[in-house]
C-alpha positions as CSV (number, residue, x, y, z in Angstrom):
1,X,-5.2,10.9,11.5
2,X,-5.3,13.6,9.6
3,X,-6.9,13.2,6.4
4,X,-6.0,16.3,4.1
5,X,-2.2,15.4,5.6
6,X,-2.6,12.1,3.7
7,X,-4.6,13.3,0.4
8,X,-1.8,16.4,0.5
9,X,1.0,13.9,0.7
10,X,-0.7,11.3,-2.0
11,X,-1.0,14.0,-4.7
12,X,2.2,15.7,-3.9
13,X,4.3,12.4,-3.9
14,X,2.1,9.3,-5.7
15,X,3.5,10.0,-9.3
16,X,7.3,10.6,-7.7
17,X,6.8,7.3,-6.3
18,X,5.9,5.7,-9.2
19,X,8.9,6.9,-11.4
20,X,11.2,5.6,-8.5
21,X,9.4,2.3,-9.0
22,X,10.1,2.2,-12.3
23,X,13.5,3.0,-12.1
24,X,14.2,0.5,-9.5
25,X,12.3,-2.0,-11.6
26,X,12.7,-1.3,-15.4
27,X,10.8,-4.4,-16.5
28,X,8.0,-4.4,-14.1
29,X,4.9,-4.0,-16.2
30,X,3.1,-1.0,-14.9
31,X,0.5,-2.4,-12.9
32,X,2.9,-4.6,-10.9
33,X,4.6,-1.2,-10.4
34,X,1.2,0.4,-9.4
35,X,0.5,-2.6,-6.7
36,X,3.7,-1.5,-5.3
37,X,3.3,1.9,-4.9
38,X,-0.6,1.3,-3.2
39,X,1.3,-0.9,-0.6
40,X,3.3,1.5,0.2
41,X,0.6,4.2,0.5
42,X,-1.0,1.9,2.5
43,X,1.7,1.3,4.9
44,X,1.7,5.1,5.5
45,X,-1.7,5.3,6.1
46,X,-1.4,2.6,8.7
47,X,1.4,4.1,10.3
48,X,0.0,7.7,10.6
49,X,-3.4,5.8,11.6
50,X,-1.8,4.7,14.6
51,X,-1.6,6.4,17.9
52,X,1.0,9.3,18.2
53,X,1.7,7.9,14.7
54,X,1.9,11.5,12.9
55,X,4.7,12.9,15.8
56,X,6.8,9.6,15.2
57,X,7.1,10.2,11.3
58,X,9.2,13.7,11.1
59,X,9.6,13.2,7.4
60,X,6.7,11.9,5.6
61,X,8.7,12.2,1.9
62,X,11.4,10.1,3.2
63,X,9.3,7.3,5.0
64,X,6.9,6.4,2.0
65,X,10.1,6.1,-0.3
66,X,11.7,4.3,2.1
67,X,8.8,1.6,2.8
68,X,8.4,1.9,-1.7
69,X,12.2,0.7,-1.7
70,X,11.2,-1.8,1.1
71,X,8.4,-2.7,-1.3
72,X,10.5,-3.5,-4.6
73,X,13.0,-5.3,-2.3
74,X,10.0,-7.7,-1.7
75,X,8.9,-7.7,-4.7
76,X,12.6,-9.0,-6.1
77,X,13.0,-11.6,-3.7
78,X,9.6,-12.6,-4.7
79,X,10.2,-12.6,-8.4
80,X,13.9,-14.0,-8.1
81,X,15.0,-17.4,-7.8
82,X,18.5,-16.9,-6.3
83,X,19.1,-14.7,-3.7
84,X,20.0,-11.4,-4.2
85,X,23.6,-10.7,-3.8
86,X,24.5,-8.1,-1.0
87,X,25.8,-5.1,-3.7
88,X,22.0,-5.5,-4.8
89,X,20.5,-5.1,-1.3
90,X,23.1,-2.2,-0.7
91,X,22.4,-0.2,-4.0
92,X,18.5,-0.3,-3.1
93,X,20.2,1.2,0.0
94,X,16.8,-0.4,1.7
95,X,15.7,1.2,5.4
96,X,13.6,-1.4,7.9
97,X,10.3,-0.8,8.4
98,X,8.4,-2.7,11.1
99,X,5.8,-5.2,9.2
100,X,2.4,-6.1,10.1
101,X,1.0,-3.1,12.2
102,X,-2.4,-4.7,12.2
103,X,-1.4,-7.0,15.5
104,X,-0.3,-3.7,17.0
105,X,-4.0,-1.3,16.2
106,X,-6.7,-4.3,16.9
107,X,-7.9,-2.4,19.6
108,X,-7.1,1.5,18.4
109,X,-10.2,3.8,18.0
110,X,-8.6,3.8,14.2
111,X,-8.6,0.7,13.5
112,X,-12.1,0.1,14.2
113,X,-12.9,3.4,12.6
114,X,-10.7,1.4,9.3
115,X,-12.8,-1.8,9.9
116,X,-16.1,-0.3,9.2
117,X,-14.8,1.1,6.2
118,X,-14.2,-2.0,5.0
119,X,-17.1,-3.3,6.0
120,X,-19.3,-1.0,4.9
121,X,-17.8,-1.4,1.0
122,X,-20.1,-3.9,-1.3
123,X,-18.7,-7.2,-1.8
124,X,-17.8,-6.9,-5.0
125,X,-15.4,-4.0,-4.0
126,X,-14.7,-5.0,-0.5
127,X,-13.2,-8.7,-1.3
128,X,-10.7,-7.2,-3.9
129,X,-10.0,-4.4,-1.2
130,X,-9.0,-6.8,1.1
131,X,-6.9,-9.7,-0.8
132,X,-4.9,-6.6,-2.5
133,X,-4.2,-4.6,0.7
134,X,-5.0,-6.8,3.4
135,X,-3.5,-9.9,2.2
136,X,-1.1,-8.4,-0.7
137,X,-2.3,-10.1,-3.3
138,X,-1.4,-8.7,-6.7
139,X,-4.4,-7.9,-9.1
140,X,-3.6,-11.0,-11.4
141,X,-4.2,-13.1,-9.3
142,X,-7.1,-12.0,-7.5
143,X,-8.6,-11.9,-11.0
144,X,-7.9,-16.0,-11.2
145,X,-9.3,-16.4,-8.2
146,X,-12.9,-14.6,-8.7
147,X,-12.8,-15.7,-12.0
148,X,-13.1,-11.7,-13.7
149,X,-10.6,-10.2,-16.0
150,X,-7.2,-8.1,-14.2
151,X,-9.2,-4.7,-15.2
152,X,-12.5,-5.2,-13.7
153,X,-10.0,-6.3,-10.7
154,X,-8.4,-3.1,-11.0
155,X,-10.9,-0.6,-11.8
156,X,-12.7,-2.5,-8.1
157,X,-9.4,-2.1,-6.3
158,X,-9.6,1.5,-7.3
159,X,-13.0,2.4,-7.1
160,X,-12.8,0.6,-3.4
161,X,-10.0,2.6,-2.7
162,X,-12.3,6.0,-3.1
163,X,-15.0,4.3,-1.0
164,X,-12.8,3.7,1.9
165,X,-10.9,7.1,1.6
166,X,-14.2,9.1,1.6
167,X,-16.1,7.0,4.3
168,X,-12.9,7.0,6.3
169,X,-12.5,11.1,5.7
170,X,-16.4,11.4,6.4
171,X,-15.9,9.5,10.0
172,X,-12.9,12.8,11.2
């Protein structure tokens, strides 16, 4: 993977994503809106962590919006009782993405380059790592779970995040 690629890519396009968020989800309080965008990120990373990932992506800008609408889409049907009516679906004008890459990189020299990582992080930044990107789990409610408040969650999400970035840049 190529690392400055990503980091390029993040600081060009992370706040863009986040105002399409929010405009596709007015009422989403801004950390739900943040856990969306990180999903997404992540899904890039995964994809362009994958082998001959960077040649299959021809348009980086377009991909990560399309997996952040993918991501709201998930995010309504998860936060909606009825279903969403098909004028809804076509107005998010939503493209497939392929879900759980993980199956597909088990034995990739990148994923076990993305394993030690993890591995390497402390627990008390590796399990909130993990049940927020690995498992999806918002922030709220890994906070219920480990018994801390939403910001410590948060601020370990984050602070994880910059571990596994530089470990994983250190390892190119």
């Amino acid at each position: 993977m190529n690392t400055k690629l990503f980091n390029q890519l993040y600081a060009d396009d992370y706040n863009k994503v986040l105002a399409k968020i929010r405009h596709l989800l007015p009422k989403a309080s801004s950390e739900e809106v943040e856990d969306i965008a990180e999903s997404a990120w992540l899904v890039l990373l995964e994809r362009m962590n994958e082998p001959n990932g960077n040649p299959i992506i021809e348009d980086y800008e377009k991909f990560i919006f399309g997996v952040a609408k993918n991501k709201v889409h998930e995010y309504i049907k998860e936060h909606t009782e009825e279903p969403l009516h098909p004028d809804d679906l076509a107005q998010l004008n939503i493209i497939e993405t392929e879900d759980n890459k993980e199956e597909a990189m088990i034995h990739s020299e990148e994923s076990e380059m993305l394993n030690y990582c993890v591995c390497k992080m402390p627990d008390k930044y590796r399990i909130p790592f993990e049940l927020h990107f690995l498992k999806g789990m918002r922030a709220r409610k890994i906070a219920a779970m480990l018994h801390k408040s939403p910001d410590d969650i948060r601020h370990s999400i984050g602070y994880a995040k910059k571990l596994f970035l530089r470990c994983y840049s250190g390892l190119l």
